[in-house]
C-alpha positions as MATLAB code, in Angstrom:
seq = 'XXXXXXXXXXXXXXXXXXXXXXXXXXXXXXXXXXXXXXXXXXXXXXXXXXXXXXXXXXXXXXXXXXXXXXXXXXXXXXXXXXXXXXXXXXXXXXXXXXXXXXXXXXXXXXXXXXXXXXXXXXXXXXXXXXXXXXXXXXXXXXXXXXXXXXXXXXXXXXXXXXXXXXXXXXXXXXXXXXXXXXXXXXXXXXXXXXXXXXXXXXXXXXXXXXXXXXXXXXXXXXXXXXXXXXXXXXXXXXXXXXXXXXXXXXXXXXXXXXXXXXXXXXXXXXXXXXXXXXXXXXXXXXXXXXXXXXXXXXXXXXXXXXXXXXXXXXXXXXXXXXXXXXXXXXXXXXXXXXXXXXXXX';
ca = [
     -99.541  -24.215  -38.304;
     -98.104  -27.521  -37.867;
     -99.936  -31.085  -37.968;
     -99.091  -34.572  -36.243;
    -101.418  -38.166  -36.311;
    -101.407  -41.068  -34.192;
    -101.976  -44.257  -35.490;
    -103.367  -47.484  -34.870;
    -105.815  -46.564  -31.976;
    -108.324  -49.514  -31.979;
    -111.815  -49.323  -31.180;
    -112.165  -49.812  -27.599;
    -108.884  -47.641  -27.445;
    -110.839  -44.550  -28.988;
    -113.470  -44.684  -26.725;
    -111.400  -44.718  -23.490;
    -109.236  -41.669  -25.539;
    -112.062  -39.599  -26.668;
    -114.091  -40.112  -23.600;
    -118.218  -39.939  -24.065;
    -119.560  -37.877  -26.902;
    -115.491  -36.967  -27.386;
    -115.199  -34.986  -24.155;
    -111.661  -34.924  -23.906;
    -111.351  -34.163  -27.392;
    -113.476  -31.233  -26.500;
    -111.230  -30.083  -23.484;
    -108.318  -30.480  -25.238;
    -109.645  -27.781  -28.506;
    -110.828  -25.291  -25.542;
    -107.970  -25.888  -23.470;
    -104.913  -25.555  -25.997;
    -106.957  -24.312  -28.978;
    -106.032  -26.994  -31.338;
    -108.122  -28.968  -33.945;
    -108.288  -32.668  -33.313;
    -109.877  -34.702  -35.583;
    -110.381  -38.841  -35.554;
    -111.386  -40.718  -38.483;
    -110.737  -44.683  -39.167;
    -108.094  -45.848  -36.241;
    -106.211  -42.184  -36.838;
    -105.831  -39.163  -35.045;
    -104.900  -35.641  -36.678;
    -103.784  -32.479  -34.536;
    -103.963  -29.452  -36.114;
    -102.184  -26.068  -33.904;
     -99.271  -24.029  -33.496;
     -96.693  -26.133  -33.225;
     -96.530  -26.268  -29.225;
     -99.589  -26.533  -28.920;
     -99.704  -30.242  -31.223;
     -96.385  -31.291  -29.081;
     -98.943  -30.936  -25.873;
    -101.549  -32.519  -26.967;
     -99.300  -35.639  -28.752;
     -97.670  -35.884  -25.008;
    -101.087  -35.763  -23.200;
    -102.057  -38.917  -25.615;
     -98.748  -40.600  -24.932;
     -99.462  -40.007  -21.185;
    -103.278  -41.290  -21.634;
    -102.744  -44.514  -23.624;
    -100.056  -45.739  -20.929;
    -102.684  -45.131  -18.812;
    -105.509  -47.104  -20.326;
    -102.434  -49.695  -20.895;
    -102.462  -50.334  -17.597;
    -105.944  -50.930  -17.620;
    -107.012  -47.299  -15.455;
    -109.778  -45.834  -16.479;
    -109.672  -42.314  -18.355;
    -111.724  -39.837  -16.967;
    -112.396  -35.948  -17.476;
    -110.153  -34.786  -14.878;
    -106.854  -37.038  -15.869;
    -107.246  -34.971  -19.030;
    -107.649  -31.407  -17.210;
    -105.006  -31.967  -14.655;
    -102.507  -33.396  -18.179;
    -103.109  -30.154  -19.893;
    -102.468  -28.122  -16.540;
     -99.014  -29.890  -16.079;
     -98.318  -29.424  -20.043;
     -98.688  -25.422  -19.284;
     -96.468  -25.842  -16.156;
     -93.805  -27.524  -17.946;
     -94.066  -25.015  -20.784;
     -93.588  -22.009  -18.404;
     -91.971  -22.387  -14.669;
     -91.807  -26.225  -14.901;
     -92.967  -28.244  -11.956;
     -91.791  -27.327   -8.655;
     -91.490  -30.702   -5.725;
     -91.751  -29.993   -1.818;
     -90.471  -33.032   -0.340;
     -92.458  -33.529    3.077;
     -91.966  -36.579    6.017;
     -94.719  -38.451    3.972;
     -95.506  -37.223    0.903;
     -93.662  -35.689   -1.787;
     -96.153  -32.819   -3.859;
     -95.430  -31.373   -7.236;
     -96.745  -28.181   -8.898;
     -98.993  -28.876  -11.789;
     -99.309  -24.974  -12.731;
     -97.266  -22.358  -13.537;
     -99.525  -20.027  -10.671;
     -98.694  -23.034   -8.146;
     -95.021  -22.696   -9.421;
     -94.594  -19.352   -8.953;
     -95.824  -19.648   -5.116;
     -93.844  -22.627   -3.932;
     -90.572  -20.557   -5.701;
     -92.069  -16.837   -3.703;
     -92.091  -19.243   -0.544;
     -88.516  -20.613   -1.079;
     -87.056  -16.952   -2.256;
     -88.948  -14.222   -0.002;
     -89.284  -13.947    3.596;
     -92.704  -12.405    2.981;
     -95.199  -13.964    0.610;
     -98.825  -13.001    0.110;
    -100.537  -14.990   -1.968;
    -104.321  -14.049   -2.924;
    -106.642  -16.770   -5.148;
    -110.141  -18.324   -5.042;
    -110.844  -20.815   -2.901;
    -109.170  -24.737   -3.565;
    -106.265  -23.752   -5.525;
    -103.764  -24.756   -2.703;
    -103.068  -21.686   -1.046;
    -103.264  -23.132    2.236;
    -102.019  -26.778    1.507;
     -99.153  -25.596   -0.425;
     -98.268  -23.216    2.484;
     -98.533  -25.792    5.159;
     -95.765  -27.973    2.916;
     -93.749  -25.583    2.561;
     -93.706  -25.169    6.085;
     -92.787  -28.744    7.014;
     -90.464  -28.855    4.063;
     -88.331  -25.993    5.651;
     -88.853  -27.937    9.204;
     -87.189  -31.115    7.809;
     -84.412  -29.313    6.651;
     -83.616  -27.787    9.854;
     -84.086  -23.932    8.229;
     -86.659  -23.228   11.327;
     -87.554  -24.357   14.578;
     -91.126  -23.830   14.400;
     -94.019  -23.755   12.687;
     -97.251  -21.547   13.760;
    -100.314  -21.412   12.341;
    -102.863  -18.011   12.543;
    -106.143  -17.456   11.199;
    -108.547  -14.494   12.251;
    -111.725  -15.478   14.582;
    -114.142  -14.205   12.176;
    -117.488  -15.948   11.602;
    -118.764  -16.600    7.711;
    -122.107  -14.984    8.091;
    -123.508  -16.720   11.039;
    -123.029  -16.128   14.741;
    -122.205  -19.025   16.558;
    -122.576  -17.680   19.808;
    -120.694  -18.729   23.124;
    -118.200  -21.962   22.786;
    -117.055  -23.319   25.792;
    -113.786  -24.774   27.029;
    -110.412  -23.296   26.462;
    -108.607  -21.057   24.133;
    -107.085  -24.280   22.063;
    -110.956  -25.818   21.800;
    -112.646  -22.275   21.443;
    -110.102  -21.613   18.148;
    -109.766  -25.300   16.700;
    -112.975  -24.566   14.359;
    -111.477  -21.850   12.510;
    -108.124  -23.143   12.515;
    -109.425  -26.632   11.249;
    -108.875  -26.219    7.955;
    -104.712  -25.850    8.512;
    -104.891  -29.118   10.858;
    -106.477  -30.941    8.147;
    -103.563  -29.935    6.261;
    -101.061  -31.089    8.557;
    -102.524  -34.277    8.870;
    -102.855  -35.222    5.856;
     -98.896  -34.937    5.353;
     -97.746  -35.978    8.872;
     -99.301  -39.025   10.746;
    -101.440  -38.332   14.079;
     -98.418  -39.294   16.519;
     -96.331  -37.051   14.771;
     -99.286  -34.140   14.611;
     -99.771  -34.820   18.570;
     -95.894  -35.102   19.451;
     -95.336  -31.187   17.498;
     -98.256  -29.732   19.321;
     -97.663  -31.225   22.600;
     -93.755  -30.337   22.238;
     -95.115  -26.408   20.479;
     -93.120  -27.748   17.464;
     -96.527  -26.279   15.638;
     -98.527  -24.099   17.469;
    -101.955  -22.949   16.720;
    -103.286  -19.496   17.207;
    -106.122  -17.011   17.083;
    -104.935  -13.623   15.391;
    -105.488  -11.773   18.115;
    -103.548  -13.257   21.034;
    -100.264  -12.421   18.375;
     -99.521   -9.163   19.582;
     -96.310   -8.071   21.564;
     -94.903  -11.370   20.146;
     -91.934  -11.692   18.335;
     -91.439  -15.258   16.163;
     -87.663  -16.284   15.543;
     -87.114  -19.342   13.969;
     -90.138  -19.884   12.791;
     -92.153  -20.437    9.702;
     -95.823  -18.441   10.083;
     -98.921  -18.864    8.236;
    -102.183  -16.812    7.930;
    -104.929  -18.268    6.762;
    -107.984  -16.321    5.496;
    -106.068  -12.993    5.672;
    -108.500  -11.045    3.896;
    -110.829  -11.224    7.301;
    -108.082   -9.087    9.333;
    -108.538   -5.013    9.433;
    -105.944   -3.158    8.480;
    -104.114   -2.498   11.776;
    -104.531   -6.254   12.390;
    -102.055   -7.179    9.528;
     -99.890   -4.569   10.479;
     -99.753   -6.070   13.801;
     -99.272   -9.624   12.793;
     -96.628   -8.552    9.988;
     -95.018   -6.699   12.568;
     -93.878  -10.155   14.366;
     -91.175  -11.462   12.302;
     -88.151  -11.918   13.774;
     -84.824  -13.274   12.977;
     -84.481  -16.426   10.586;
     -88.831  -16.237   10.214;
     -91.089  -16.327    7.018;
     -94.472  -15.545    6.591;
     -97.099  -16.548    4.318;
    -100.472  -14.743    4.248;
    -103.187  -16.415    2.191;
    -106.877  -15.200    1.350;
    -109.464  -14.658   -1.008;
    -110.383  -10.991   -1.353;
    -113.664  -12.377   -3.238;
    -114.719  -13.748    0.559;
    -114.438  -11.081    2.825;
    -116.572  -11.805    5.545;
    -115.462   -8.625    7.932;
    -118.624   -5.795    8.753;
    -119.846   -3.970    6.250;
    -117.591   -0.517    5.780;
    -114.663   -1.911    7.433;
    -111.497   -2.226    4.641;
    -109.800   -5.901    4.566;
    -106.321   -5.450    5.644;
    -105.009   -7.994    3.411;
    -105.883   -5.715    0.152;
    -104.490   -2.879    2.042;
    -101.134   -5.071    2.535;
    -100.655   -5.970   -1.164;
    -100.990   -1.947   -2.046;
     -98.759   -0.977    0.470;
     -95.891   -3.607    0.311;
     -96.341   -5.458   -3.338;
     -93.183   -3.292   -4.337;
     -90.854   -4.049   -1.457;
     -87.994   -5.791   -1.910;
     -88.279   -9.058   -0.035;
     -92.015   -9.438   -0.054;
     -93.605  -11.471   -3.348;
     -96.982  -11.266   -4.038;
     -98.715  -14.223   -6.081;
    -101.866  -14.087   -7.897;
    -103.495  -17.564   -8.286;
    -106.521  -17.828  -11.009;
    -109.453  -19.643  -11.330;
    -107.707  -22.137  -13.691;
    -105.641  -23.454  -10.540;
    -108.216  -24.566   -9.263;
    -107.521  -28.173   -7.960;
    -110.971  -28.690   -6.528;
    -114.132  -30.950   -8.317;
    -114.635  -29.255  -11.951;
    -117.474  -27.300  -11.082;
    -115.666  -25.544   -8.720;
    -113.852  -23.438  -11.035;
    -116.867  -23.031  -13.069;
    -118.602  -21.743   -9.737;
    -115.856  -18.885   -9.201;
    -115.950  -17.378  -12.948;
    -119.872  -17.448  -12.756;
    -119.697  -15.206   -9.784;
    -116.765  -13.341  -11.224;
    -119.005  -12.949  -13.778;
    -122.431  -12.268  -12.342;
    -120.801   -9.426   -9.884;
    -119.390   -7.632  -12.119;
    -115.890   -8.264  -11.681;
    -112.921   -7.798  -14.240;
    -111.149  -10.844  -12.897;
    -108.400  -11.536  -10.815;
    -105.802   -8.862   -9.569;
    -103.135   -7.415  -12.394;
    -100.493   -9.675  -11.564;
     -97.086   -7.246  -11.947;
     -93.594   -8.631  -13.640;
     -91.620  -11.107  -11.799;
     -88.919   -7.994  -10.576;
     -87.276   -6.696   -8.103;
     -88.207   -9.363   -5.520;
     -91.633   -9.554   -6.645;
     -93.134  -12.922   -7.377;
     -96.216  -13.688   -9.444;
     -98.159  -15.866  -10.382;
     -98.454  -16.423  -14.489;
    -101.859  -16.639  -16.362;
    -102.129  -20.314  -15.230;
    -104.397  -25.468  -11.241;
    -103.002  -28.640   -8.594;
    -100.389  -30.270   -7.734;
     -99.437  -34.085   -7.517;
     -98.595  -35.723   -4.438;
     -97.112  -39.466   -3.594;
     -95.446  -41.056   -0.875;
     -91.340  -39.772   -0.933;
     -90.300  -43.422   -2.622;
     -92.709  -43.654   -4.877;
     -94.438  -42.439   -8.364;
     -96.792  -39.255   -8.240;
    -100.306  -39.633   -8.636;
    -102.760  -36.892   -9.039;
    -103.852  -35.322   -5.333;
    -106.510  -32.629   -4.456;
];
């Protein structure tokens, strides 16, 4: 047990530092299980000694903050302790994009970004808004700036969420753009329109339903699929069947939001059984702690985790044998490439 203070924290100090009725102080005992006491300007930490160096650098990080006269909320204090586990375990990871440069704030975002730069294969399965997609998409343009691929295609299965939307007009590119929308946003958010525009026009990036992939073969190229726990089973084996030479694949999904028929088995669970142990394929497991999403949003997933009877999220198998996990661990931090991070969702 080891035990640190801070000093001379002033009035309207405290209040910024504790947040109301001492809800940070509150996060930060659940969070990193330490005992944090205030009494009279000073500040006691009680914990195992990493734990106390945490929390003393989370303050450190907070009163430069309210320094510079930003205001303190709950999440600058949840997405601190995130990047104090990250730093503790894998350490932050940077993809350096044409815009914006992101950063790993946990050690399950860490482990994905390193599967992505170390496998040609990488499935990574998580609940929804921990960056599975976003992450992916970076990675993608990363490796495009570099000159390591040629191209960059996007895939997501066709599959409605529960409600039929019946016939869409006009052609293929405007009859898949609503369930391929959430990779453009993506995109756009790291490359401006003109440069969005120029790739598609020039099939730079290309967008594509799941099923017009077959009898393809993708050289060059840096593949995603999105929502890969809607294919069947001899869907993915199609798709992961298109790799060629110099190509790397990332398939992403949630195997808590399958939204195939009733009876029919979700390919992307049948992929990880099959080919977790292959060398050359990782498989990350993200949690409902890397969440980057509002608050509530990982409170959401472990109610329903919780309500259906679940045991929680997949075993997640030693990093061996070119097999990449993710570690019990939520965001990552993104800025323009010249200048300081700041938090990003």
């Amino acid at each position: 047990m080891t035990e640190a203070s801070l000093e001379n924290i002033g009035n309207d100090e405290a209040m910024q530092l504790f947040g109301r009725n001492d809800e940070h102080l509150h996060l930060l005992r659940e969070k990193l299980g330490i005992s944090v006491v205030a009494r009279a300007g000073v500040v006691t930490i009680k914990g195992e000694d990493g734990n106390v160096q945490k929390t003393l650098k989370i303050f450190d990080a907070l009163r430069a903050q309210i320094k510079s006269r930003r205001q303190v909320t709950p999440d600058d204090v949840r997405i601190l302790i995130e990047e104090s586990r990250v730093e503790a375990s894998h350490g932050p990871i940077e993809i350096t994009g044409p815009i914006r440069r992101l950063k790993s704030r946990t050690a399950g975002q860490s482990a994905y970004i390193q599967a992505i730069r170390d496998h040609d294969l990488t499935v990574c399965i998580g609940p929804a808004g921990t960056g599975k997609t976003y992450l992916a998409v970076a990675a993608a343009l990363e490796a495009l700036q570099r000159g390591q691929i040629k191209r960059i295609v996007l895939v997501r299965p066709a599959v409605e969420a529960g409600e039929k939307l019946g016939f869409l007009p006009g052609d293929m590119q405007s009859k898949v753009h609503p369930f391929i929308r959430p990779l453009l946003d993506a995109l756009r958010e790291m490359l401006d329109f003109h440069t969005v525009k120029r790739y598609m026009d020039e099939d730079v990036v290309e967008i594509a339903p799941l099923a017009y992939m077959r009898g393809r073969t993708l050289n060059d190229a840096f593949v995603i699929l999105d929502e890969g726990q809607n294919t069947t089973i001899p869907q993915m084996k199609m798709f992961l069947t298109r790799m060629g030479m110099n190509s790397k694949i990332v398939v992403t999904g949630d195997v808590t939001q399958v939204d195939l028929p009733y009876g029919v088995s979700s390919g992307l669970q049948d992929a990880v059984r099959k080919l977790r142990r292959l060398t050359g394929v990782a498989v990350v497991q993200m949690a409902a702690s890397d969440i980057v999403r509002h608050k509530l949003v990982e409170a959401i997933v472990k109610a329903y985790d919780e309500h259906e009877g679940r045991a929680g999220p997949m075993e997640r198998p030693a990093l061996r044998d070119g097999n990449a996990t993710g570690p019990d661990a939520h965001g990552f931090s993104s800025a323009p490439s010249d200048a300081g991070e700041t938090p990003g969702g």
